[in-house]
N, C-alpha and C positions, 0 to 999 in steps of 0.2 A: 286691541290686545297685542301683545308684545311679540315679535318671533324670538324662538330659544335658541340661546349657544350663540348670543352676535356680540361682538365688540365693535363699536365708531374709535376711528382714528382718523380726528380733525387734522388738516395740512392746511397752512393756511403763511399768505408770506409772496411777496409780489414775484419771486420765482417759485408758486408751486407747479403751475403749468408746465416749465421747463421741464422741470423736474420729472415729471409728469414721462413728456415729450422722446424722455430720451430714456425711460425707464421700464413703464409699461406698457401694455397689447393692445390698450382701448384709444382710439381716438380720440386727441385733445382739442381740435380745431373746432371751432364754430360753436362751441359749448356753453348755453346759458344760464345764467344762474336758475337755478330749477329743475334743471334737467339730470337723468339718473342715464347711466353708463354700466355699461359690464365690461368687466376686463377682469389682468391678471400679472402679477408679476414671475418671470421664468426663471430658473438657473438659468446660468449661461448654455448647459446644455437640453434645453427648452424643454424642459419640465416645470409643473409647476409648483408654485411656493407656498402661493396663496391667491384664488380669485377671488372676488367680489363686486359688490355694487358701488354704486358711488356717486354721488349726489354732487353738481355745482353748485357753491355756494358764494355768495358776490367777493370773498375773499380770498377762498381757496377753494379746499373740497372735504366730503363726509367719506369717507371709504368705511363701509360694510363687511366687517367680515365674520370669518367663524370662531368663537372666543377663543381656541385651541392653537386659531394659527395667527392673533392678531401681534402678540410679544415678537412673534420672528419677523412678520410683515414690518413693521415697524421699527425695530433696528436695519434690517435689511436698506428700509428706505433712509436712514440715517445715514447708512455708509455712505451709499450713491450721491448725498446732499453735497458734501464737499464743502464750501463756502457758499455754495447758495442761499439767501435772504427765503429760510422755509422753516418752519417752527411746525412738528410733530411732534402729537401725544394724543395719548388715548383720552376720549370725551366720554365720561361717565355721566355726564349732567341730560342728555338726548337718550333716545332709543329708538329703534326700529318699529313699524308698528301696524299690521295691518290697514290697509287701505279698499274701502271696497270699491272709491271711485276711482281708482288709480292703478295703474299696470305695470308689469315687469318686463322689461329689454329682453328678457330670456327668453320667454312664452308670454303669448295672448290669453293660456290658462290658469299662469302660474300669479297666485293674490298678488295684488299690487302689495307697493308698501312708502309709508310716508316714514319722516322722522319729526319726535314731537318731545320737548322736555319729559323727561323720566316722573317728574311727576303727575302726567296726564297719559300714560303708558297703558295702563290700565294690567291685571293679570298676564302670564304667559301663556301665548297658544300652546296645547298640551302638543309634544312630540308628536304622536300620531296621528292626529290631525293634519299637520304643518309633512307630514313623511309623506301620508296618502297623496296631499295637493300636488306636491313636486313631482312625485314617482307617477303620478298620472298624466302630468306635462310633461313629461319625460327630461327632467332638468335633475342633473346628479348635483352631490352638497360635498364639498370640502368636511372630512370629519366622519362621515358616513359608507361614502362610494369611493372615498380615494384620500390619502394625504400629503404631504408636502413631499415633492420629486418623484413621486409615485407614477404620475402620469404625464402625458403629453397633453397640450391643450384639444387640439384635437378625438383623442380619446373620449375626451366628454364633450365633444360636440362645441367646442366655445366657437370656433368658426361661422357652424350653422346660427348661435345665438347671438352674433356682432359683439363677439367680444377680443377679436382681433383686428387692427385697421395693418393690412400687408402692404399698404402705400405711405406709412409711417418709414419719416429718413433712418429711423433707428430705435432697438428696444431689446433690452436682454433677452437674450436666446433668441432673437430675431433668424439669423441665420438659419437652423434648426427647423423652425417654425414655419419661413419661405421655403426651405429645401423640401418639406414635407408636401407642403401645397404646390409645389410646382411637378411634383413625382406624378400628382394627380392620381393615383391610388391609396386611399387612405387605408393603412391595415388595420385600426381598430376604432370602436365605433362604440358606443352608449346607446344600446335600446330598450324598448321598453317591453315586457315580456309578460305573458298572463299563463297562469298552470297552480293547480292544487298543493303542487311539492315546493312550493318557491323558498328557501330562505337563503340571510346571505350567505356569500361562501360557498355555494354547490354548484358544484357541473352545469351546465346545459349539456346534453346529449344527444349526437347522433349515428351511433354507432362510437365514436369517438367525441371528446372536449369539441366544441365551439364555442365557448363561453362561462365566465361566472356571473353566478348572480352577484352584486353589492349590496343593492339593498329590497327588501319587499314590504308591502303594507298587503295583507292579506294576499290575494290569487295577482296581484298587482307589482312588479319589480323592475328594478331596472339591471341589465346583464351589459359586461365588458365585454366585448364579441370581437372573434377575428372576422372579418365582413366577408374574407375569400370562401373561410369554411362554412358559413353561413348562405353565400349562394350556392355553393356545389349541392350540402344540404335540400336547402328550398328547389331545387333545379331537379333535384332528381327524386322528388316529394321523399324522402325521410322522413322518417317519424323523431319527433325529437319529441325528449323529456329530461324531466328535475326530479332530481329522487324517486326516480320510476314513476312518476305519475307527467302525463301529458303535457306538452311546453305547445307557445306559439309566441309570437312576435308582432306584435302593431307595430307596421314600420309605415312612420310620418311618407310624407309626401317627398323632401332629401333623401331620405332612406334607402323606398322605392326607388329614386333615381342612382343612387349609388349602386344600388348591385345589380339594374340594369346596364348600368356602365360598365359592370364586369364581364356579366354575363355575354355583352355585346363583343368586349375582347376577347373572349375566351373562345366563338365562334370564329373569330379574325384567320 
């Protein structure tokens, strides 16, 4: 079955790599044909434009995105080409498409997915289904949780997902992006949150804002959180809630370490 809301845009041209190289957040080295990548391209002031997946392919590459943001992705990479020997356009002839054998760069929980001509696609996975899987991985969606300049990569965790390489010579909003990671306090964070009141767009509370929701699939969401007001919170057991009805927070194993890390300085 098909995932919904995706557009392919094929690069394909003995400078895509380059291109690539000096453009986007995802490592291009060592990359074989077959192999799938998460990245992102930023404003210059490292925000981002458009993530996605992206597939080597023994010519170029498949980038994955969200149909909404594939038109801007896509001129964008057209300016950056220059004279580069690279030929982009969108591949309506492929599609995205459930894999049960296969996995995603982002999570270990999040369906894999292969790409197969459109006409072996098979129906679209229905929305809700394809919201619950991600928001249970805790993996936010371009489109949903956030859109173009909206957020920092970080924000939604591309970091913790390998969708940044910080030892790349260069990549827009690179600066932005190292200044962040080198401050070593990340101020906002993408987690995943469980409560009766969840939809998007509302408060988390605890006594005051720590958070919105973006998006939920039942008692199940993911929330844009300041991470200082969320350990003060947790630290001084607060009660926190969503639409007056009880909140809580599965925080992954990074998570836990991150506002330990806080927690740690704020004893200092």
């Amino acid at each position: 079955m098909r995932f919904p809301h995706r557009s392919l845009i094929r690069l394909s041209g003995p400078d895509t790599i380059a291109l690539l190289e000096r453009t986007v957040t995802n490592s291009v080295k060592d990359w074989a044909a077959g192999e799938v990548r998460y990245g992102a391209l930023l404003t210059p002031q490292g925000k981002i434009i458009s993530d996605y997946t992206v597939l080597r392919t023994d010519d170029g590459v498949l980038l994955d995105v969200h149909e909404d943001a594939a038109e801007d992705l896509m001129k964008r990479l057209k300016m950056f080409r220059l004279r580069a020997a690279v030929e982009i356009a969108l591949d309506d002839t492929f599609a995205a498409v459930r894999d049960p054998d296969g996995s995603d760069p982002r999570s270990p929980t999040l369906w894999g997915r292969k790409w197969v001509p459109l006409a072996e696609a098979g129906d679209l996975i229905p929305d809700a289904d394809w919201t619950a899987n991600r928001i249970a991985a805790g993996v936010p969606e371009w489109g949903s949780d956030y859109r173009a300049a909206e957020v920092f990569p970080t924000d939604i965790n591309m970091d913790v997902m390998g969708g940044i390489d910080y030892k790349k010579g260069c990549f827009v909003g690179q600066e932005v992006a190292s200044r962040m990671k080198r401050r070593g306090k990340i101020r906002k964070r993408t987690l995943i949150v469980h409560g009766a009141g969840l939809t998007a767009g509302a408060d988390i509370l605890a006594g005051a804002p720590i958070g919105t929701v973006t998006s939920a699939a039942g008692d199940t969401g993911l929330a844009l959180v300041r991470t200082d007001r969320l350990q003060k919170a947790l630290t001084g057991s607060a009660d926190l809630t969503c639409n007056e009805a009880p909140a809580r927070f599965e925080l992954q194993d990074w998570a836990e370490a991150e506002l330990a890390a806080l927690t740690e300085t704020d004893d200092e």
